[in-house]
N, C-alpha and C positions, 0 to 999 in steps of 0.2 A: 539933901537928905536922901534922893533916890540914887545919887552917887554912893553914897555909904552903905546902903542895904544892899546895893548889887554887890558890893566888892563883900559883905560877909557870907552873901548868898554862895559868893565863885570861893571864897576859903573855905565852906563847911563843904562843900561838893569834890574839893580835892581827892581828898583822899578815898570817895568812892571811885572819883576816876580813874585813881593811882590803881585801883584795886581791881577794877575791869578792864583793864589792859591785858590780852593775851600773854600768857607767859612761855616762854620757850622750850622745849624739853629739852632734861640732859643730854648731853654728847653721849652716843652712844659708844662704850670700850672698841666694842668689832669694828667700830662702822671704818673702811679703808682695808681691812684684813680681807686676804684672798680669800675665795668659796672652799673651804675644805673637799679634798680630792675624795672620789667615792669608793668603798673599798675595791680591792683585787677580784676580779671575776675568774673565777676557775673555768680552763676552755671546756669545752664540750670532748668528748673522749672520739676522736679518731678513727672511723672502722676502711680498714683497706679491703674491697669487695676479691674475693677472691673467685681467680677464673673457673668456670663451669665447664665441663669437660661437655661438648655435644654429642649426644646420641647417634650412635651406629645405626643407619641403619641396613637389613639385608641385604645380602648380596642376591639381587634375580638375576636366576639365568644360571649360578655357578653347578661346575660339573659336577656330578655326584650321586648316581643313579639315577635309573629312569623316570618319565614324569607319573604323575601318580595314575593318571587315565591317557589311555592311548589303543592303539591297535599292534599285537605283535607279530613278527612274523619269524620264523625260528629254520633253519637249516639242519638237519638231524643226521649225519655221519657217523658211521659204523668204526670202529676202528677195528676188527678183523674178521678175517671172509670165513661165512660159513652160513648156519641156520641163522644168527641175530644181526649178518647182512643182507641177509635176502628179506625176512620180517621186516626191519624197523627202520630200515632208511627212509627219506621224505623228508618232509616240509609241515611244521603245526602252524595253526593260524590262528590266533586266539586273541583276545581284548583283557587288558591288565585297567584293571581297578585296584589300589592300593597295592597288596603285597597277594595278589591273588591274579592268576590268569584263567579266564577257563575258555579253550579253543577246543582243536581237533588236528592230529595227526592225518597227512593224508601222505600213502604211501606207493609208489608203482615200480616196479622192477622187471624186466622182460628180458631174453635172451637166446642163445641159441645155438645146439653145436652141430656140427656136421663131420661125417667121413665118407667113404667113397659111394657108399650105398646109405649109409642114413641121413635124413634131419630127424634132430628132437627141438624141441622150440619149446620155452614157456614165459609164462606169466605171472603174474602175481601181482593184488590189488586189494589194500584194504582203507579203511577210515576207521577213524579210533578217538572218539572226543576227551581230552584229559583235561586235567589240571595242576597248575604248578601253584605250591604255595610257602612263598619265602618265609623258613620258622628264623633264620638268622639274619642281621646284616651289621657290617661296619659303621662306625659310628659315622664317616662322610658318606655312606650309602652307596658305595660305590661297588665295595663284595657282597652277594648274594648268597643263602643255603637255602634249595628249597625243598620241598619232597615233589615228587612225579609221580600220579597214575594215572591209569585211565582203560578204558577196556571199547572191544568194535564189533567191527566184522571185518571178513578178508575170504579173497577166495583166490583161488591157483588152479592154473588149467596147465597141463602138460599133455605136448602135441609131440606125436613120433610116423613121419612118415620116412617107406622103407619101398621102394620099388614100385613107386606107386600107389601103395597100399597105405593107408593114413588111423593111425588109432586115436582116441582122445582121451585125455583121464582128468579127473577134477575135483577137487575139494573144497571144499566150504570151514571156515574156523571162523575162532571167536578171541582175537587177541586180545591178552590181559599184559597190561605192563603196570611194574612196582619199583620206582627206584628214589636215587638220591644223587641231588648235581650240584652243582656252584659256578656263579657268572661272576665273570669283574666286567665294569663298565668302562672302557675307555674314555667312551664317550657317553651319556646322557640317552642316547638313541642307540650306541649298538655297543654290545659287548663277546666276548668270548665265555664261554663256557666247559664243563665236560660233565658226565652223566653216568654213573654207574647203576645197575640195575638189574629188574629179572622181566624177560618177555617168556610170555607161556603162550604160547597159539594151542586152542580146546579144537580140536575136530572134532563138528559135527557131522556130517556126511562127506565120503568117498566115494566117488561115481569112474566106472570105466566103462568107454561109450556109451553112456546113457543108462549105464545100470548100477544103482545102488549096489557095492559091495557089502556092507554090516561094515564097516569099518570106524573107528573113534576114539578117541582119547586125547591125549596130551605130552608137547614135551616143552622141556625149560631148557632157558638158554642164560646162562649171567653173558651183558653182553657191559661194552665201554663204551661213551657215545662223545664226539664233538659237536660242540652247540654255534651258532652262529646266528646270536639276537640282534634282530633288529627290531624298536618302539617307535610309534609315531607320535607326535605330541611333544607341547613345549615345559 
């Protein structure tokens, strides 16, 4: 009897156990099918750096007028003989700050003629502080325009001995000079120049051996001048 109840026990339990058995999922369609390819990527756009030209930079040092500060020293040559070379020949000394100089003309002249019975001898000696001020210049700085003036004093002795016998004569003025010149630079430190102009010497006193004559006034001279500058400075 317990053989017959076990065996309907294991037939009615069948089909529960048919029923709780795992079941398999479908085949999948894809399943073996390659990964589909991911779309086209568009590249990134290209930029070619283009070359940068490098900065110039100055030239120091190049030639092309003088430096802006310095010390100048100037050679002053007459170009014909007369009253405006006996006046204005010398040497100005003066210091350049930009396009401006302001020195001093110093001047000396002495000489002397003889014949069988005379000497006459004289002198002559002034200072004259001016100013030169460049109102023009070339674009490399190398030509110059400037105006010139400048006003002093000056005095002139003339000596005449005659047989022993010796006179003195003397004068005191007041030189005034007014003109207009032009330099090219050769070089950075020196140039050439020339100078057209008016020198007036004012006499103020006329002395013959020591005695005031009354004598005074003025004369002008257009004169032509050669320049020879030299600057100090880099």
């Amino acid at each position: 009897m317990s053989k017959r109840l076990a065996l309907i026990v294991l037939l009615l339990g069948l089909p529960s156990i048919a029923l709780a058995q795992p079941t398999e999922p479908p085949p999948d369609p894809n399943a073996g099918a390659p990964a589909p390819l991911p779309p086209p990527q568009t590249p990134p756009p290209t930029y070619v750096a283009q070359p940068v030209a490098a900065p110039v930079a100055p030239v120091v040092g190049e030639i092309g007028g003088p430096p802006q500060t310095g010390f100048q020293l100037q050679a002053r040559m007459a170009t014909q003989l007369g009253l405006t070379s006996i006046i204005t020949p010398g040497f100005s000394v003066g210091y350049r700050t930009g396009n401006m100089v302001i020195g001093a003309e110093l001047g000396f002249t002495a000489g002397s003629l003889e014949d069988d019975t005379t000497t006459d001898s004289f002198s002559l000696i002034h200072i004259m502080p001016m100013i030169y001020f460049d109102v023009w210049q070339s674009r490399d700085g190398k030509a110059r325009l400037n105006l010139v003036g400048g006003a002093g004093f000056g005095k002139g002795t003339l000596t005449s001995e005659t047989m022993g016998m010796k006179t003195e004569a003397s004068a005191t003025f007041i030189p005034v000079l007014a003109g207009i010149g032009g330099d090219y630079y050769l070089h950075k430190n020196f140039a050439l120049g020339v100078e057209v102009g008016a020198a007036v010497p004012i006499l103020t006193s006329v002395e013959d051996d020591g005695m005031d004559v009354g004598l005074s006034g003025s004369t002008q001279s257009l004169h032509g001048m050669i320049r020879f500058t030299f600057v100090t400075g880099e």
